[in-house]
C-alpha positions as MATLAB code, in Angstrom:
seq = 'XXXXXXXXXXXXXXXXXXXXXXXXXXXXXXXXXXXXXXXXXXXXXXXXXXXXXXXXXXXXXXXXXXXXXXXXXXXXXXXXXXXXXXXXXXXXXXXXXXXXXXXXXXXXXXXXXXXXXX';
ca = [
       0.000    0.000    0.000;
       1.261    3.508   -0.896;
       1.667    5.900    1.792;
       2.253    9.797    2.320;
       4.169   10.719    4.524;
       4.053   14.891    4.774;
       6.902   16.810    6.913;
       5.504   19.632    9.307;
       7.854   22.148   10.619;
       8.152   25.556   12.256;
       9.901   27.288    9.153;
      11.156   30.008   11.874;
      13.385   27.805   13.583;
      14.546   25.169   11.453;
      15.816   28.231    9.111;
      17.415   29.683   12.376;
      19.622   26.802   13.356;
      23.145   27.001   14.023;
      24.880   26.004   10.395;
      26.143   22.672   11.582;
      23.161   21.475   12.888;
      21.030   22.051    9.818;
      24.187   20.439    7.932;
      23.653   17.522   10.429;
      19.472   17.647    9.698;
      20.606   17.379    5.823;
      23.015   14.509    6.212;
      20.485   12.451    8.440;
      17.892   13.135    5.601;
      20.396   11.896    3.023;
      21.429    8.776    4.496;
      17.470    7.942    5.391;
      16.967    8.485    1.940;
      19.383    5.819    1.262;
      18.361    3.113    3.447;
      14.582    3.970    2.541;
      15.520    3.280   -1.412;
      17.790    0.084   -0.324;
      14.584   -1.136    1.736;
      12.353   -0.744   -1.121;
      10.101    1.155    1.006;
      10.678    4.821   -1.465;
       8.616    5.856   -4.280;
       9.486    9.698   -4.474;
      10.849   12.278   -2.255;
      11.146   15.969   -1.994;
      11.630   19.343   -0.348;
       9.586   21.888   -0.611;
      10.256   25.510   -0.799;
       9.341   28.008    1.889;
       5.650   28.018    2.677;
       6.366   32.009    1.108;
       6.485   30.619   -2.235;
       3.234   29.104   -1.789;
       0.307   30.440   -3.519;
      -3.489   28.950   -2.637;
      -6.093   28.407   -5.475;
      -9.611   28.561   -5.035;
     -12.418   28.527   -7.406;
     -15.791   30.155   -6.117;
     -18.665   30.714   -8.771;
     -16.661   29.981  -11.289;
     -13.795   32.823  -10.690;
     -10.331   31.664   -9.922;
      -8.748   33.223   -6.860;
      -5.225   32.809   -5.963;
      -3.409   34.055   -3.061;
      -0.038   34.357   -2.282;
       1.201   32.084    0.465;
      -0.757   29.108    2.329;
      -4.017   28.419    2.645;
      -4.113   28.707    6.631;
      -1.595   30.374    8.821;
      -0.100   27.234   11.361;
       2.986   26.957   13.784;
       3.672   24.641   11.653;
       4.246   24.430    7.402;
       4.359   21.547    5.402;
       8.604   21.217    4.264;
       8.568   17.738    2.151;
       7.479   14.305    1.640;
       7.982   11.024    1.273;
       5.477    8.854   -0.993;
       6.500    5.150    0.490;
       5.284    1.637    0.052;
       4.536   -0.552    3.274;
       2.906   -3.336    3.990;
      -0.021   -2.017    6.461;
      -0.047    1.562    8.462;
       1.835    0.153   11.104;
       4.554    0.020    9.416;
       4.359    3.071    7.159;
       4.419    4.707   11.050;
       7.561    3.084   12.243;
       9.407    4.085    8.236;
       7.849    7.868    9.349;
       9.032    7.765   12.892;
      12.589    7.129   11.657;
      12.274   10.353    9.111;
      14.567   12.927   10.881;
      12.495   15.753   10.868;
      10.753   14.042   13.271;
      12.456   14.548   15.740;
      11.823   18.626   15.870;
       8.442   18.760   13.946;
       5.775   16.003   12.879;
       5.059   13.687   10.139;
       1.456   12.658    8.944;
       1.197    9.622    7.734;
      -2.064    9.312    5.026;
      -2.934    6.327    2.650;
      -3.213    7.121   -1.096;
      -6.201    6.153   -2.596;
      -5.099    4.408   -5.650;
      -8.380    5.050   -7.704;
     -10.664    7.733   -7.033;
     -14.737    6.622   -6.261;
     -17.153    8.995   -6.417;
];
C-alpha cells in the first residue's frame, strides 16, 4: 500500500539553526533516503520551498482566486514528503518515525487512494 508521509515544521526555527546542525538535519535526511531506497520502502521524495512561495487556489462561482502564500496560517508548514510503500499503516508509522524531521516537527502519515470513487 502507498503511503504519504508529509513533513511539518516551524519554518522560523529550522531556518534559524546554528549552520552545523542544519548540515547535520541534511546529512540524516540523506542517508534515510538511502536506506529507505535500499529497503524498497521509497517511491518519491522531496523538499519543498518556503511556505512564502506558496500560492493557494480557489475557485468560487466559477472565478479563480489565488493568493499568495498558504491556505491557513499554522505553527507549523508543510517542508517535504515522502510517498512510500509498506505493507499495512503500522509500518508506514515506524518508516515515518525514523524520518529525521521528526524529531523537531511532525510527520502525517495518510494512505493514497489508488483510484478515485465517487
Amino acid at each position: 500500500m502507498k503511503y504519504l508521509c508529509l513533513i511539518y515544521d516551524d519554518e522560523t526555527t529550522l531556518y534559524a539553526l546554528p549552520k552545523h546542525e542544519m548540515e547535520r538535519l541534511i546529512k540524516d535526511h540523506l542517508a534515510f533516503d538511502r536506506d529507505l531506497a535500499e529497503s524498497g520502502h521509497l517511491l518519491g521524495t522531496n523538499a519543498l520551498e518556503r511556505v512564502a512561495a506558496a500560492t493557494t487556489v480557489r475557485v468560487r462561482q466559477g472565478k479563480v482566486w489565488a493568493t499568495d502564500g498558504p491556505f491557513a496560517e499554522t505553527k507549523e508548514q508543510l517542508g517535504g514528503y515522502y510517498l512510500i510503500d509498506a505493507r499495512d499503516l503500522n509500518e508506514a508509522i515506524q518508516v515515518a518515525a525514523r524520518i529525521p524531521s521528526a524529531r523537531r516537527g511532525s510527520v502525517e502519515v495518510r494512505p493514497v487512494r489508488e483510484h478515485f470513487e465517487a
